[in-house]
N, C-alpha and C positions, 0 to 999 in steps of 0.2 A: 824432286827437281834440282837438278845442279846450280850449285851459286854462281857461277858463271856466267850463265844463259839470265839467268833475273836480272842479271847487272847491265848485260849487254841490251838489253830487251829497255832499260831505264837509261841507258847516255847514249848520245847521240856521236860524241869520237872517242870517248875513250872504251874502247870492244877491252869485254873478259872475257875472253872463248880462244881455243887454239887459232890461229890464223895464217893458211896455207897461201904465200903470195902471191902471187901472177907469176908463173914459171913454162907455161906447155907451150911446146913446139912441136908442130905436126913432122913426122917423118917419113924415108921414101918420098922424097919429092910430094909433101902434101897428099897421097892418096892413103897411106894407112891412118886407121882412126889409132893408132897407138901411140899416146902420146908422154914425152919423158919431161919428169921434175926436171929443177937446176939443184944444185946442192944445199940452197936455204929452205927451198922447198920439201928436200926430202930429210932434212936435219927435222924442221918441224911438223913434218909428218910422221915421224918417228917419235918425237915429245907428246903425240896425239897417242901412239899405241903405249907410251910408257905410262901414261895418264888413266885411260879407259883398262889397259890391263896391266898393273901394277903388281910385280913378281913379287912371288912368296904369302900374297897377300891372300887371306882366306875366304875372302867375298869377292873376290876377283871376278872379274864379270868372261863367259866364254861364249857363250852364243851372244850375236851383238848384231843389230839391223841399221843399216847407215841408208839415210831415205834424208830427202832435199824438203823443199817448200815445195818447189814446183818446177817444173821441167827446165833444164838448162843450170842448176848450182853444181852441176859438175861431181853429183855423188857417187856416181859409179869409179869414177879416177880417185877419190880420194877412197873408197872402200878397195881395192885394188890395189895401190899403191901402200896401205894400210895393213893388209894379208901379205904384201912383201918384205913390208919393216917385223911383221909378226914374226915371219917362216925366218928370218934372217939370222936371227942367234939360235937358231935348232933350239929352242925351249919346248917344243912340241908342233905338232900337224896341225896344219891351220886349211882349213877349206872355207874357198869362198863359193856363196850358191848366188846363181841370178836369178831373183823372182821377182826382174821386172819385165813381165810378160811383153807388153806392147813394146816397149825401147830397150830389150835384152842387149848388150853392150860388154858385158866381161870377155866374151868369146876372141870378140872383136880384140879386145884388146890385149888378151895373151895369146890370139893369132892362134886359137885352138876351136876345133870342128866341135857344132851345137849338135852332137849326135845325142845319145840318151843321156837325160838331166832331170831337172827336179819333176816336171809335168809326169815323165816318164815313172820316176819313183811312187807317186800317188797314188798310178791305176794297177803297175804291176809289183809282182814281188822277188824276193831278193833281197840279198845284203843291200847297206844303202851305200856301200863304199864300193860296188859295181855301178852305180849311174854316176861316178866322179871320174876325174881324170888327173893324170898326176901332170904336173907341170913339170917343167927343166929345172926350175929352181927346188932346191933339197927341201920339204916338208910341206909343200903347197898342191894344194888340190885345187882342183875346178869342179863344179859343179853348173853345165850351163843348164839355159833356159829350159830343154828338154824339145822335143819334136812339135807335141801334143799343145799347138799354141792358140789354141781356140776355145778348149775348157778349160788354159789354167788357171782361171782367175777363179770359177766355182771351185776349183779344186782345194782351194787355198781354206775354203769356209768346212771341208770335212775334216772328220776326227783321225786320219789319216794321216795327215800334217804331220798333228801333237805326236804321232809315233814316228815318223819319220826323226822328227824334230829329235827324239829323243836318240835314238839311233845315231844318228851325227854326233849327238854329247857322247855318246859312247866309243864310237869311233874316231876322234880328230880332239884336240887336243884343244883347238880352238873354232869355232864357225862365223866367220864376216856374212850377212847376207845385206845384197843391194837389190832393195827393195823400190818401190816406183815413192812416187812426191804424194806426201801426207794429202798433202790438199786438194789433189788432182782424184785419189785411188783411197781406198778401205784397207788396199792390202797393207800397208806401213802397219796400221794399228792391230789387222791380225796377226802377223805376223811379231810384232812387235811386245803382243801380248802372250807371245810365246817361248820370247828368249829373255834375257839376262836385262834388256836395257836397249835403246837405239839411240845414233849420234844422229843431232839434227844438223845436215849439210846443207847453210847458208852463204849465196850467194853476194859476194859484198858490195857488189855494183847493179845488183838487178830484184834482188828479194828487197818488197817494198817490209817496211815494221809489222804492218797491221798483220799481213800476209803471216810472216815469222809467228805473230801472236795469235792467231789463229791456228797454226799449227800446235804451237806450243800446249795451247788450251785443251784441243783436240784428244792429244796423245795424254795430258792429266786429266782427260775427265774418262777416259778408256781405261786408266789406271797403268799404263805404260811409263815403266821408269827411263825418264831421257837422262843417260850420264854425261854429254856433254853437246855441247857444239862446234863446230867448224864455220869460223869464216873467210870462204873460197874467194880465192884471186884478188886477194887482198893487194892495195899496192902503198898502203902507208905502211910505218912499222909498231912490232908490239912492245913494248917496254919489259924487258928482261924480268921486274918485280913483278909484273901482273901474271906471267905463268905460274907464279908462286900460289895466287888466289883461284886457282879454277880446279873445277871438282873439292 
């Protein structure tokens, strides 16, 4: 369990955890769900992936599941946003997969077609870097929800996964997946119990404590390593020494 998340989890204003401020603004006249950081936001968006994936390092975590509390902390924008501070120094292929069945949203948000994706990967076969699609940005994949959206959530409990899963290590350099909210869905913890670590995206105006700690609880007694937290649309600020203390 990261020291960060314990700390925040015990004070009530002083947060140890990265903290992405209040920044999105919807574009296209409000109709596209794609929405863009300001520049504090994506400075400390990017302190999140130097944090969680820390170059040169030997334990560096590659597959990595970013899952909320509960619907609305904004996980999918920050696992998104996260895959593009990754892909951004060409250190390696970074694919983001959406295995949030019910409220699939990366598509949505790189304005790219939910044709074949992860559902699709499970039942048939194939390299697994044909159900991805490459983005405009140099070294970023997509992996969306797939067609097949009414099995995938059994899909997730076969041993198919774990190969898939592995597949992708071997293919892409890096894997983000945005997974549905701990508390809501099982899939976080499956899935979570498959890769490197997952970041818990908490919402800093709506996720109540208890909520957060039940998550928290959840994902240690599954034996899922949580390397950090996020907390979303933050609109106080963090003190520059406290990034020092987290992870």
């Amino acid at each position: 369990m990261s020291r960060n998340f314990e700390l925040m989890m015990k004070a009530e204003k002083e947060v140890k955890t990265v903290g992405v401020p209040s920044g999105y603004t919807a574009t296209n006249n409000g109709r596209s769900t794609r929405l863009d950081l300001d520049s504090r936001a994506r400075e400390e968006t990017n302190r999140l992936v130097q944090l969680v994936f820390p170059a040169n390092a030997r334990d560096s975590a590659r597959i990595v599941v970013f899952c909320g509390v509960e619907h609305g902390d904004g996980c999918s924008q920050i696992c998104a946003c996260a895959g593009e501070a990754l892909a951004a120094p060409g250190t390696g292929s970074v694919c983001l997969v959406d295995a949030s069945f019910h409220r699939p949203s990366l598509s949505e948000y790189f304005g790219a077609e939910n044709r074949r994706g992860l559902t699709d990967a499970l039942v048939q076969q194939g390299p697994i870097r044909e159900f991805a699609q490459e983005l405009s940005q140099n070294n970023l994949w997509l992996m969306p929800r797939g067609s097949r959206s009414s099995d995938g959530q059994n899909l997730l409990g076969s041993g198919i996964l774990r190969a898939r899963m592995g597949e992708l290590r071997t293919e892409f350099g890096y894997i983000l997946v945005d997974a549905p909210p701990v508390n809501l869905s099982a899939d976080a913890i499956a899935l979570g119990q498959l890769a490197d670590g997952v970041v818990l995206v908490i919402g800093a105006h709506s996720t109540k404590r208890q909520a957060a700690q039940k998550a928290k609880e959840n994902l240690e007694a599954a034996n899922v390593r949580i390397l950090g937290a996020v907390l979303n649309r933050r609109t106080f600020p963090i003190p520059e020494m406290l990034y020092r203390r987290i992870l």
